[in-house]
Chimera marker file (.cmm) of the C-alpha trace (Angstrom):
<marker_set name="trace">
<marker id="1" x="0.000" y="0.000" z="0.000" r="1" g="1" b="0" radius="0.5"/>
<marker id="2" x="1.273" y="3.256" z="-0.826" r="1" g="1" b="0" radius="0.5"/>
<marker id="3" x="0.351" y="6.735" z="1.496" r="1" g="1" b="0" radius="0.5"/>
<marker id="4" x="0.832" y="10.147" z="0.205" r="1" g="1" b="0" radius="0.5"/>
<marker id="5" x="0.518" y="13.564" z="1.604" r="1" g="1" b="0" radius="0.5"/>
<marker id="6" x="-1.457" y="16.067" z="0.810" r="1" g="1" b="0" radius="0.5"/>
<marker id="7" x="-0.352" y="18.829" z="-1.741" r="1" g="1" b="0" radius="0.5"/>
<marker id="8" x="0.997" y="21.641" z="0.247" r="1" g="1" b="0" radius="0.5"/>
<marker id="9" x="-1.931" y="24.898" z="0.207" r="1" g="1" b="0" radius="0.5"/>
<marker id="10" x="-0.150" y="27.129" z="-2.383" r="1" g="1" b="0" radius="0.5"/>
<marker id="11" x="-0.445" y="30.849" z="-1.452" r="1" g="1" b="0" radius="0.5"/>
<marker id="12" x="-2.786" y="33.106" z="-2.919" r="1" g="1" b="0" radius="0.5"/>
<marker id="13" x="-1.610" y="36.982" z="-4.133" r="1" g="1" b="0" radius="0.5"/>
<marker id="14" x="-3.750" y="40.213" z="-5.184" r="1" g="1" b="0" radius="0.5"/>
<marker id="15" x="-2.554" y="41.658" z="-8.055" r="1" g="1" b="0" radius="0.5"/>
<marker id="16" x="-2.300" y="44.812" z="-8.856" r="1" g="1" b="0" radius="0.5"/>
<marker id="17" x="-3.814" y="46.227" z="-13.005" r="1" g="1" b="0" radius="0.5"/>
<marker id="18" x="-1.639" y="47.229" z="-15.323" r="1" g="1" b="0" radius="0.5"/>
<marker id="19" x="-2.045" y="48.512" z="-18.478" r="1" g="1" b="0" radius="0.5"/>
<marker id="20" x="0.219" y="48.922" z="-20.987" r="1" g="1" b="0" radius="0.5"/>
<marker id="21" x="-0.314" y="49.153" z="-24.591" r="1" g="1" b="0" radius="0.5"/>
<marker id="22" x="-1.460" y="46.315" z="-26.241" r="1" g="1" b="0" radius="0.5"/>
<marker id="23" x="-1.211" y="44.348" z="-22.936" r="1" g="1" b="0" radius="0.5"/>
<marker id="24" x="-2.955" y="44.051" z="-19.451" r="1" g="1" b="0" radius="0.5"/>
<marker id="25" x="-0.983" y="42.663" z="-16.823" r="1" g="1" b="0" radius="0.5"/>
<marker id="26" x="-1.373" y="41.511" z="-13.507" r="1" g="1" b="0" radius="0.5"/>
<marker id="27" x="1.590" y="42.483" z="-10.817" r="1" g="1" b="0" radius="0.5"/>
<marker id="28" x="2.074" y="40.808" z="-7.992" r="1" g="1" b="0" radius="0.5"/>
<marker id="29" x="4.479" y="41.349" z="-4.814" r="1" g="1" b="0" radius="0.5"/>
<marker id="30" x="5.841" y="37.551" z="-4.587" r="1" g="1" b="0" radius="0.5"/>
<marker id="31" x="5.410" y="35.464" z="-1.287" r="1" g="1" b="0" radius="0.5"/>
<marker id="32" x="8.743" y="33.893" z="-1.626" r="1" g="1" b="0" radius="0.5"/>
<marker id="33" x="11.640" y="36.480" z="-2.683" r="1" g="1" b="0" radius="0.5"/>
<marker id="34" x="9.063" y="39.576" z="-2.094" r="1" g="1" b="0" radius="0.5"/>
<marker id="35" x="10.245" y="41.572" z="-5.523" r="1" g="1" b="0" radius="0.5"/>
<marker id="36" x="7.185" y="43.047" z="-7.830" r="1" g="1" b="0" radius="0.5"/>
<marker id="37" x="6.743" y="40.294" z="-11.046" r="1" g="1" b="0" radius="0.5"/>
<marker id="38" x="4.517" y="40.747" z="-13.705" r="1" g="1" b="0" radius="0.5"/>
<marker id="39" x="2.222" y="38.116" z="-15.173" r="1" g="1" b="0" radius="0.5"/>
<marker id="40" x="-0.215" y="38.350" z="-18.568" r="1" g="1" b="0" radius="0.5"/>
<marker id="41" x="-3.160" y="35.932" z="-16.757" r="1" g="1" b="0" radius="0.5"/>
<marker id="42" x="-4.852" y="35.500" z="-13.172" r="1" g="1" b="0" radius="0.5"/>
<marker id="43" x="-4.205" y="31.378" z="-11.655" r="1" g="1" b="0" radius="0.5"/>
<marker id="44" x="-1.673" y="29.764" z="-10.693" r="1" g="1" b="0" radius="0.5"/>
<marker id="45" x="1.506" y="31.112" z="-11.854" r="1" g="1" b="0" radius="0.5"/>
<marker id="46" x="5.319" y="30.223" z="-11.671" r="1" g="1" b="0" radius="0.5"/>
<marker id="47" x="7.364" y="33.593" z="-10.507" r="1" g="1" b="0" radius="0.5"/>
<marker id="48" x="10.950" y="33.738" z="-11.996" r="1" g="1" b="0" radius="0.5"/>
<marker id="49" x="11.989" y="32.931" z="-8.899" r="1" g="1" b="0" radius="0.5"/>
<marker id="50" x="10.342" y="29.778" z="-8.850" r="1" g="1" b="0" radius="0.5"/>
<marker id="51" x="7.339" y="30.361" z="-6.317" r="1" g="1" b="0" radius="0.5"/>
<marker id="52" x="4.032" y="29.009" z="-7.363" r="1" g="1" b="0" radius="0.5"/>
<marker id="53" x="1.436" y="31.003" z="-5.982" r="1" g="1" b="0" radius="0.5"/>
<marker id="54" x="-2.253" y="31.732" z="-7.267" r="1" g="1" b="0" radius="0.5"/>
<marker id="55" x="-2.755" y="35.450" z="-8.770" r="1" g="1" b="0" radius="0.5"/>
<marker id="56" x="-5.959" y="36.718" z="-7.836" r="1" g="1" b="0" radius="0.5"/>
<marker id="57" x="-7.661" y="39.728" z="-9.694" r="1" g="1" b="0" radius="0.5"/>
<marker id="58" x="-7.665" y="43.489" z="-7.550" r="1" g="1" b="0" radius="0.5"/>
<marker id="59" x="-9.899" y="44.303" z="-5.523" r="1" g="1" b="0" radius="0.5"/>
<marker id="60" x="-13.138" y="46.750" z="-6.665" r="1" g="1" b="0" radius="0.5"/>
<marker id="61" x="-12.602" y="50.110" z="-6.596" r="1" g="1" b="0" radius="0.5"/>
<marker id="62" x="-14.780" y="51.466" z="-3.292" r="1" g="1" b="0" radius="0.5"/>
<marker id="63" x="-17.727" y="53.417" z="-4.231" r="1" g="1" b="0" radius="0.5"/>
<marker id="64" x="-16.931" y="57.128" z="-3.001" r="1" g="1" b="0" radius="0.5"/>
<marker id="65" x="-19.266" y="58.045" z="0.083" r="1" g="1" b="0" radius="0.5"/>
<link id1="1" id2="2" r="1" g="1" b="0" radius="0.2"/>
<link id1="2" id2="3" r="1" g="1" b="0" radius="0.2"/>
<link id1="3" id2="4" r="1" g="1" b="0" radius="0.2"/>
<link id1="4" id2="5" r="1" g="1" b="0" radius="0.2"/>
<link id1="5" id2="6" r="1" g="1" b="0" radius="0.2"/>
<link id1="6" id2="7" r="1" g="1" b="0" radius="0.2"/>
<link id1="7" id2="8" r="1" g="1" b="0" radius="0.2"/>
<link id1="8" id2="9" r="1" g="1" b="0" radius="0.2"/>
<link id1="9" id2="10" r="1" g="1" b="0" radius="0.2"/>
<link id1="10" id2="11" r="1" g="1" b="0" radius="0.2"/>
<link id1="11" id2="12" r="1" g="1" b="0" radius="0.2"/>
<link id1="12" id2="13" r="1" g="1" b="0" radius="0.2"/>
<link id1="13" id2="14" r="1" g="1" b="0" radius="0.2"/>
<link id1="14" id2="15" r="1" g="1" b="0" radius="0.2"/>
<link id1="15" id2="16" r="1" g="1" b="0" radius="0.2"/>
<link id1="16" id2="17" r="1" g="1" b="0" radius="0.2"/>
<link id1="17" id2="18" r="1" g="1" b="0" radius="0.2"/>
<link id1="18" id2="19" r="1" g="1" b="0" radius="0.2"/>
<link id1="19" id2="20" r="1" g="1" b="0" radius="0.2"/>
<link id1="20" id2="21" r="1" g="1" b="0" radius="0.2"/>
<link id1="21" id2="22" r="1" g="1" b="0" radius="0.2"/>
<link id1="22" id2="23" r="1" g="1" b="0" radius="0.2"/>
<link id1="23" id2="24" r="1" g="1" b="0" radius="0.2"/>
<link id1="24" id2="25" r="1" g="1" b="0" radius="0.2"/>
<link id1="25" id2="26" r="1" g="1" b="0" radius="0.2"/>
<link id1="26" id2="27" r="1" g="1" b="0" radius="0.2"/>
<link id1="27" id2="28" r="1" g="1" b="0" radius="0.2"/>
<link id1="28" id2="29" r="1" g="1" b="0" radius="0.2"/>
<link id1="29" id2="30" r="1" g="1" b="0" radius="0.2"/>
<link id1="30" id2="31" r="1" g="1" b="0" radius="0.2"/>
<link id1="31" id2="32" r="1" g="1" b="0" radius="0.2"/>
<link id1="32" id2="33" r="1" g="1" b="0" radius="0.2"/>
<link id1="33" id2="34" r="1" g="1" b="0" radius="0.2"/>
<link id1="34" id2="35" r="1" g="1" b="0" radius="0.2"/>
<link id1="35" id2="36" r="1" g="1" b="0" radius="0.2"/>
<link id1="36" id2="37" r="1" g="1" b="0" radius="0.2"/>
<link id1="37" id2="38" r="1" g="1" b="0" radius="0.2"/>
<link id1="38" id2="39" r="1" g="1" b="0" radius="0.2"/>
<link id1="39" id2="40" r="1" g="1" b="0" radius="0.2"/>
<link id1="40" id2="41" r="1" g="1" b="0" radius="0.2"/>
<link id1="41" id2="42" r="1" g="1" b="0" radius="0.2"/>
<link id1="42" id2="43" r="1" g="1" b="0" radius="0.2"/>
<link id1="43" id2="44" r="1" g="1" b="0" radius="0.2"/>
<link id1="44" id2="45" r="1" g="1" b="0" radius="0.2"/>
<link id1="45" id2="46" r="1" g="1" b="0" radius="0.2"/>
<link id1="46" id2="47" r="1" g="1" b="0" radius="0.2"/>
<link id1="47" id2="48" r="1" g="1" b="0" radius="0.2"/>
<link id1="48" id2="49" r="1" g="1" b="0" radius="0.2"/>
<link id1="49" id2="50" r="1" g="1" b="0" radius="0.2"/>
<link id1="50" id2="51" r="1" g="1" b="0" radius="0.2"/>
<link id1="51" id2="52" r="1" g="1" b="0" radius="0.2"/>
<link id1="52" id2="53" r="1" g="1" b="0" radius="0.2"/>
<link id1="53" id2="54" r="1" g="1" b="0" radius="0.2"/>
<link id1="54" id2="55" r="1" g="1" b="0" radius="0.2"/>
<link id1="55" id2="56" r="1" g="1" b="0" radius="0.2"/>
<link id1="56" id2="57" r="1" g="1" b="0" radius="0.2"/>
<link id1="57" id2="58" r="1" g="1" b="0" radius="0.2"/>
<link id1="58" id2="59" r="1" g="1" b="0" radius="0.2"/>
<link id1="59" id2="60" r="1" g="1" b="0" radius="0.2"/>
<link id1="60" id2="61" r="1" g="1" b="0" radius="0.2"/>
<link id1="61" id2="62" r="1" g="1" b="0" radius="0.2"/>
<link id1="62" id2="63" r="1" g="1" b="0" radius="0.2"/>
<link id1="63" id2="64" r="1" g="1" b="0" radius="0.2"/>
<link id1="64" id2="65" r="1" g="1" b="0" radius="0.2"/>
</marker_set>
């Protein structure tokens, strides 16, 4: 019989718009060697560094009172 582990959680970032032309990136401050990196797609994304985390989309702009 063979036992395996679970999959360790992988961390979850908020990303931050960018828009440049032609393009709309996400950036992200990574969890693992905390430098700004720049991705084309929300997920799960692999940094340059090598950190897999997932890249959520910003947060809604709060309706002013």
């Amino acid at each position: 019989m063979q036992y395996t582990s679970d999959a360790a959680p992988v961390p979850s970032v908020r990303a931050r718009a960018l828009h440049t032309v032609g393009h709309h990136q996400a950036v992200v401050r990574c969890p693992k060697c905390h430098e700004l990196h720049r991705h084309l797609g929300l997920g799960v994304r692999r940094s340059p560094c090598g950190a897999v985390y997932v890249v959520r989309p910003p947060r809604a702009a709060r309706a002013a009172a």
